[in-house]
C-alpha positions as CSV (number, residue, x, y, z in Angstrom):
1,X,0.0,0.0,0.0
2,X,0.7,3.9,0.0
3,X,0.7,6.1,2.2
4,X,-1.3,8.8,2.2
5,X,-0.7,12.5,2.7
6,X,-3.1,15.4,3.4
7,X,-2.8,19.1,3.8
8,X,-3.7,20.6,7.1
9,X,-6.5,22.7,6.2
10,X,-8.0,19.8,4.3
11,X,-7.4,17.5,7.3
12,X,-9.5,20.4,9.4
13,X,-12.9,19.5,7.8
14,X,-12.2,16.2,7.5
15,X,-11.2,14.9,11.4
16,X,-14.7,12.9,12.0
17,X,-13.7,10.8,8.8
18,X,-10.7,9.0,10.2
19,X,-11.0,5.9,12.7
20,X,-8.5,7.5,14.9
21,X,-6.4,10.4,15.3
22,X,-2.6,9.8,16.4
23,X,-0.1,12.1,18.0
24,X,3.1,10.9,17.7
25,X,4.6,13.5,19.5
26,X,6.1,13.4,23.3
27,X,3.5,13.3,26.0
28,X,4.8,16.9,27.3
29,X,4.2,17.8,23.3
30,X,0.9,16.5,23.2
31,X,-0.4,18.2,26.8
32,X,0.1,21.7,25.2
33,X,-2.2,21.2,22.5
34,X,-3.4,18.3,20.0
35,X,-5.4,18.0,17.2
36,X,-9.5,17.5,18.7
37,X,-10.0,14.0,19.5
38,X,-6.6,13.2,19.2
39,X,-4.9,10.3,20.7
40,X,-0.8,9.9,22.3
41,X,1.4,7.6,20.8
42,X,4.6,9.1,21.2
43,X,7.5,7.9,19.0
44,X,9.7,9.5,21.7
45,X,8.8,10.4,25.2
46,X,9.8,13.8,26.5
47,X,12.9,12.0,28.2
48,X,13.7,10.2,25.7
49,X,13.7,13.4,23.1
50,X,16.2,15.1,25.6
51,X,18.3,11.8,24.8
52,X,18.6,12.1,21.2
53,X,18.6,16.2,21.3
54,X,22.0,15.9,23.7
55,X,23.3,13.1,21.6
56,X,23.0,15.5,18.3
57,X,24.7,18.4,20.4
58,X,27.6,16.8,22.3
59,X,28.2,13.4,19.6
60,X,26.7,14.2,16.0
61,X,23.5,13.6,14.0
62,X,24.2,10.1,12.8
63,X,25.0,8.7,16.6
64,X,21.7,10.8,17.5
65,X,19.4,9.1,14.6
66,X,21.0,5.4,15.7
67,X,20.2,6.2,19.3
68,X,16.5,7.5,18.1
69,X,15.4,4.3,15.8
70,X,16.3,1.9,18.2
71,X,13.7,3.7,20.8
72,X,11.3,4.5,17.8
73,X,11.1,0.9,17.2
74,X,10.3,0.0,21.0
75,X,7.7,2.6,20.9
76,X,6.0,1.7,18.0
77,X,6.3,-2.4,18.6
78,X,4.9,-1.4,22.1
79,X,2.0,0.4,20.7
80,X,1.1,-2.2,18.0
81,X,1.1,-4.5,20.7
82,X,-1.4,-2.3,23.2
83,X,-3.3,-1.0,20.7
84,X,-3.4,-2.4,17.2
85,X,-3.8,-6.3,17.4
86,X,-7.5,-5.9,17.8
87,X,-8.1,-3.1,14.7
88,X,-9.7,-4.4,11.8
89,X,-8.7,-4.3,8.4
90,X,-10.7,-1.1,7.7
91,X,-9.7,1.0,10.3
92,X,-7.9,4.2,8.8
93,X,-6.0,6.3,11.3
94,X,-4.7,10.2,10.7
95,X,-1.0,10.5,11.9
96,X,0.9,13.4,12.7
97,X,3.7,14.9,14.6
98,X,5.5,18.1,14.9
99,X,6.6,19.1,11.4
100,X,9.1,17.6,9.6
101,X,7.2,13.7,9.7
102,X,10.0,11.5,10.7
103,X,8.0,10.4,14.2
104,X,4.4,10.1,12.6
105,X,6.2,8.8,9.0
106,X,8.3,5.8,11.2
107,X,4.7,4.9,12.8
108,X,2.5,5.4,9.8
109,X,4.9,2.9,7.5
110,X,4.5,0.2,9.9
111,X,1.0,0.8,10.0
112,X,0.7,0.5,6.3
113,X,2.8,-2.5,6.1
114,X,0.5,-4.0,7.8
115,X,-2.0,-3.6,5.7
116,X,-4.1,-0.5,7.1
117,X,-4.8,2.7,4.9
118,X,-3.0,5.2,6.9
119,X,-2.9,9.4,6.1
120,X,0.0,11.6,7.3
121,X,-0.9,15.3,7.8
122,X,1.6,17.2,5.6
123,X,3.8,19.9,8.1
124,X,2.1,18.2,11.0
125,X,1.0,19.7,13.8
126,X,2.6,23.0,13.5
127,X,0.6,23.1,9.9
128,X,-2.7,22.1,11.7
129,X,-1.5,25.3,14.2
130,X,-1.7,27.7,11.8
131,X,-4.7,26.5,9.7
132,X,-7.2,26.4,12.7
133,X,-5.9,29.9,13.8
134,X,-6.8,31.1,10.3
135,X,-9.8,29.1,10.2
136,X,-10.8,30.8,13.8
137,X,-12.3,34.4,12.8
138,X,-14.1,32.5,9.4
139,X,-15.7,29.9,12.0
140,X,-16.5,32.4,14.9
141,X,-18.2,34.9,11.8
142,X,-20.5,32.3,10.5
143,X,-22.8,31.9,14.2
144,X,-25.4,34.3,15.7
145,X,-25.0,35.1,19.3
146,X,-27.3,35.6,22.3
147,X,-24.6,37.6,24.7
148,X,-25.7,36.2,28.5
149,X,-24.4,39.6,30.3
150,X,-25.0,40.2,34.3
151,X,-22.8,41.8,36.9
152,X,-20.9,39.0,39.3
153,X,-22.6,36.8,40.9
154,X,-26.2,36.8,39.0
155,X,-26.1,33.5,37.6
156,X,-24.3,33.8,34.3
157,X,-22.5,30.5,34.2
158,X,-25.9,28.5,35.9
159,X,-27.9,30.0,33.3
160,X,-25.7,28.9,30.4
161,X,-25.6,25.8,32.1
162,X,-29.0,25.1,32.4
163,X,-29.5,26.2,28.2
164,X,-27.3,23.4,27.9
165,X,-28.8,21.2,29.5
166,X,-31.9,21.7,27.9
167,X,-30.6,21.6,24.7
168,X,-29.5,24.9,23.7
169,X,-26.0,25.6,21.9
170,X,-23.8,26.8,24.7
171,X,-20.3,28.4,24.2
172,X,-19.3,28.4,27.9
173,X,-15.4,30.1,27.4
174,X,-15.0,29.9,31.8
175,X,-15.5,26.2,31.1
176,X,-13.2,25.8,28.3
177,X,-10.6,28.0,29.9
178,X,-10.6,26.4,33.6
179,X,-11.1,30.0,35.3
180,X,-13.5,32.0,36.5
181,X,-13.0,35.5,34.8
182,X,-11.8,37.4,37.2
183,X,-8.8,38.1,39.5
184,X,-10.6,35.5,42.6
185,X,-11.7,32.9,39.7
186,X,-8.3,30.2,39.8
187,X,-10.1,27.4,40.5
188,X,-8.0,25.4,43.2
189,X,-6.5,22.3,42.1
190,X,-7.6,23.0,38.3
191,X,-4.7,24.7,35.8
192,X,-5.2,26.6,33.0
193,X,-4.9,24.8,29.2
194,X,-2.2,26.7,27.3
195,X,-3.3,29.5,24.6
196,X,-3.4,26.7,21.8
197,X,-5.2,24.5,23.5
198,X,-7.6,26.8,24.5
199,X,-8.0,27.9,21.0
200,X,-8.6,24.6,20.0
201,X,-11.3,24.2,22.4
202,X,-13.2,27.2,21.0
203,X,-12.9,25.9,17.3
204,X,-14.1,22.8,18.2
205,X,-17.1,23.6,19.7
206,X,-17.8,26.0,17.1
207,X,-17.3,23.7,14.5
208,X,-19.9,21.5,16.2
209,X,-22.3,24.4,16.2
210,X,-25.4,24.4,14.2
211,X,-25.1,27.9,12.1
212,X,-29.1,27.8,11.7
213,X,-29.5,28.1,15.3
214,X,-28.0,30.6,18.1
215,X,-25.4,30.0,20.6
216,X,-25.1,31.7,23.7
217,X,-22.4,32.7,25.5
218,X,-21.5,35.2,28.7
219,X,-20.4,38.5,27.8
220,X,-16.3,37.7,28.6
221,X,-13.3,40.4,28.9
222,X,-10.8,39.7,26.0
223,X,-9.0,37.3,28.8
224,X,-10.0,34.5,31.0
225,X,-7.3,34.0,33.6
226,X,-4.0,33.9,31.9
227,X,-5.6,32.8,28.3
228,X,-6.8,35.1,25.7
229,X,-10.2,35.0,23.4
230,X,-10.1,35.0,19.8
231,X,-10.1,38.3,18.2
232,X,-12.3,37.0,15.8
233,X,-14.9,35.8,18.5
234,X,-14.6,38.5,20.3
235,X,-15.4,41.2,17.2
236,X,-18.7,38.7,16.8
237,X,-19.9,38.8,20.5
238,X,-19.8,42.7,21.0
239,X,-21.5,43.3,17.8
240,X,-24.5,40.9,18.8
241,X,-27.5,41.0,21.1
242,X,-27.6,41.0,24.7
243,X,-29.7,39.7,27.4
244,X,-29.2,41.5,30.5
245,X,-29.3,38.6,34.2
246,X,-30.6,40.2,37.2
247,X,-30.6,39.1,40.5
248,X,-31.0,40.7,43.8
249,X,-27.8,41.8,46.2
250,X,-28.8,39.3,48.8
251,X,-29.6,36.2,46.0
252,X,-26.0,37.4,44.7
253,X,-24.0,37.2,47.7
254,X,-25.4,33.9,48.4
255,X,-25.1,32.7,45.0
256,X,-21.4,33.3,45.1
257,X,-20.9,32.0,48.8
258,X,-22.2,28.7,47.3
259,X,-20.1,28.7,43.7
260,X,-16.6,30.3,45.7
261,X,-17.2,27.6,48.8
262,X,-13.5,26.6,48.2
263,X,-12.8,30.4,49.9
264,X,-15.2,29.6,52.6
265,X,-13.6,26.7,53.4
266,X,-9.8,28.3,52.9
267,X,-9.9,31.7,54.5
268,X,-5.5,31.6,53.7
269,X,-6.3,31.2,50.1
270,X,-8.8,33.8,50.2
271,X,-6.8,36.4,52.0
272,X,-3.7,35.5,49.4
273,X,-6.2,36.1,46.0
274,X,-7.8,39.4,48.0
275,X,-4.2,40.7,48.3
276,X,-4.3,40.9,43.8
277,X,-6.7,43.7,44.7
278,X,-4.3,45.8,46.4
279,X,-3.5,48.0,43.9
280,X,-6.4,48.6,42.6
281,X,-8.3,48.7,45.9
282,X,-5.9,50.4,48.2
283,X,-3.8,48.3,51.0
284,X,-6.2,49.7,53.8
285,X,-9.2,48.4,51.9
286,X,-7.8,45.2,51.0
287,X,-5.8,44.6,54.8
288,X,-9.4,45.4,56.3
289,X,-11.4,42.3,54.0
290,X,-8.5,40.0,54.9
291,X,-9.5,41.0,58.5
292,X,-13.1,40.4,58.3
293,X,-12.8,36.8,56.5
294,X,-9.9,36.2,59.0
295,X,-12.4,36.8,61.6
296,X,-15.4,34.5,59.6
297,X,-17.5,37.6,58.3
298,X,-16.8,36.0,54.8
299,X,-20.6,37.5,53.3
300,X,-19.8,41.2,54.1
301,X,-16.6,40.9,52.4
302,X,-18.1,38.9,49.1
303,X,-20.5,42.2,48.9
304,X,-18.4,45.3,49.6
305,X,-15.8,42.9,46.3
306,X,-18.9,43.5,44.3
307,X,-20.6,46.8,45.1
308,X,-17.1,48.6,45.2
309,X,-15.0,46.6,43.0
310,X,-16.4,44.5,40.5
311,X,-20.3,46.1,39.6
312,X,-18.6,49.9,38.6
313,X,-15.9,47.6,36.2
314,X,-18.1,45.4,34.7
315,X,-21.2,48.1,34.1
316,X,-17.8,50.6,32.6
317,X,-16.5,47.8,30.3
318,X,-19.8,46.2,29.1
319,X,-21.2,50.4,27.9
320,X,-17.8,50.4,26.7
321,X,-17.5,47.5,24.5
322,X,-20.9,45.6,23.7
323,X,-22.8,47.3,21.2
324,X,-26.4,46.3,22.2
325,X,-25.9,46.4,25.9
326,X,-28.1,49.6,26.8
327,X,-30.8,47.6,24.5
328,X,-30.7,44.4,26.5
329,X,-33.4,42.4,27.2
330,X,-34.2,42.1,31.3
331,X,-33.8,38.4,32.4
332,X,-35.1,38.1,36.3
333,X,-35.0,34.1,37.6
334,X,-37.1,33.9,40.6
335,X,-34.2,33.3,42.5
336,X,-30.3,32.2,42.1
337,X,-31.1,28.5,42.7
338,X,-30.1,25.9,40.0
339,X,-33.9,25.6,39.5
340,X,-35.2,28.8,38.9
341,X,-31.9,28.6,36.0
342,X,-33.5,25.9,34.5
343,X,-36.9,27.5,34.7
344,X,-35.7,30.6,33.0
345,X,-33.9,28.4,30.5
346,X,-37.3,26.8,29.6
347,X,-38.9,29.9,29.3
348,X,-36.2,31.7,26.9
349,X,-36.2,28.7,24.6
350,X,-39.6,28.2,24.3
351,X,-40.1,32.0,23.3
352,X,-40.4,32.0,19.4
């Protein structure tokens, strides 16, 4: 048999087509970012890269490559073993690696020898890179948006939640991004994905988005934690409608006790986030919340963050920056409970 090659941008529209999709990249590699749906078979392990790349430094290229096949070929024969004796004949994986296709080209030629129909992804990953990010503004263009917009703590996320769950199209960016938005939303225990990955996200749930039908999403900043929305996205959400979440001050305190419980439960980790205000809040300010949670007043802290800190930036950046804002339509759940979400969520999609 042949192998097969494909460009990048071709391989793009065509990733549901393959039986599999194979990274041959090192695990530390494949962690940054991967092709949607991908799978790790590395032809290398990170360890094993630093191996070869010291060997081509300190020795020469041909020691290097000697060094390299022999662990190639232990990779490979140990992934044939683990994961290929039970494939049929039909099954027809996508192969890739970093650019220049000697990892993915060593695996795909055994595969083909076998006897499957195998496809290489011409530049590899580093193609596939720069094809989605071009492919990003055309994709993020081609939806309509219902903006979700709300000051902290009135139920943004639950509500997109709760359209999801009831069938809605939902581009939830917190979600995708592992943070909650703002300078208290690291969520404990839970890292950011790096910029590519998080890019890769967003085109894969866009691509998996029905054009005909809207998707909402929260009205974001141009940053989530320490990763950055699409230009392109972001040019499409402040140009669409908005729907404008109100809760009560009371219902949003409480709401926010229950999401941020992790703060409750960790008054050190709160006072250490609170201390990222400082500059912005004044050290007096900031010295007298770490006080109060100190001394268990948790609540009155959580609402002096949001009368004084986060409502006057959020209402200044959302006149600033979304077009339709002032035109909103009023959203009111009965209360910030997970129910009254999914009641409102019934309600808005059953409007015509």
């Amino acid at each position: 048999m042949s192998l097969e090659r494909i460009s990048a941008e071709d391989a793009l529209g065509k990733l549901g087509s393959f039986s599999a999709i194979i990274d041959a990249r090192s695990e530390g590699e494949y962690a940054e970012d991967h092709l949607p749906g991908a799978i790790n078979w590395p032809s290398l392990n990170d360890d094993e890269r630093k191996i070869v790349g010291t060997q081509y430094k300190q020795i020469n290229a041909f020691e290097a490559k000697k060094q390299g096949a022999a662990l190639v070929a232990r990779n490979i024969a140990a992934h044939i073993e683990r994961e290929v004796l039970d494939k049929p004949r039909e099954w027809q994986p996508l192969v890739y690696c970093w650019r220049g296709g000697k990892r993915s080209g060593s695996l795909a030629l055994i595969l083909d020898q076998i006897g499957f129909k195998v496809t290489l992804v011409d530049g590899g990953y580093k193609a596939f890179r720069a094809a989605l990010v071009a492919d990003l503004p055309r994709l993020a263009a081609r939806h309509s948006y219902q903006v979700i917009c709300g000051t902290t703590g009135s139920g943004k996320t639950r509500l997109l939640q709760a359209l999801a769950a009831q069938g809605a199209q939902v581009l939830d960016l917190e979600a995708l991004a592992n943070h909650r938005s703002s300078v208290l939303g690291m969520i404990p225990g839970s890292s950011q994905p790096s910029q590519k990955a998080f890019d890769s996200r967003i085109w894969a749930a866009l691509r998996s988005f029905d054009p005909a039908r809207p998707v909402y999403i929260e009205s974001e900043s141009k940053k989530v934690g320490n990763v950055a929305v699409p230009e392109g996205l972001i040019a499409a959400m402040r140009a669409s409608p908005c729907l404008q979440l109100e809760l009560p001050e009371d219902e949003r305190v409480a709401l926010l006790l229950e999401d941020y419980d992790f703060f409750v439960k960790d008054i050190a980790f709160f006072c250490d986030r609170l201390g990222a205000l400082t500059e912005a809040r004044g050290k007096e300010t900031v010295q007298d919340w770490q006080a109060r949670a100190q001394n268990g007043d948790v609540a009155s802290v959580v609402r002096e963050l949001l009368v004084k800190h986060y409502d006057p930036v959020y209402l200044q950046s959302m006149r600033r920056n979304f077009a339709h804002y002032e035109t909103a339509r009023v959203l009111q759940p009965q209360d910030h409970s997970v129910a009254a979400m999914a009641a409102l969520a019934r309600e808005m999609l059953a409007r015509p």
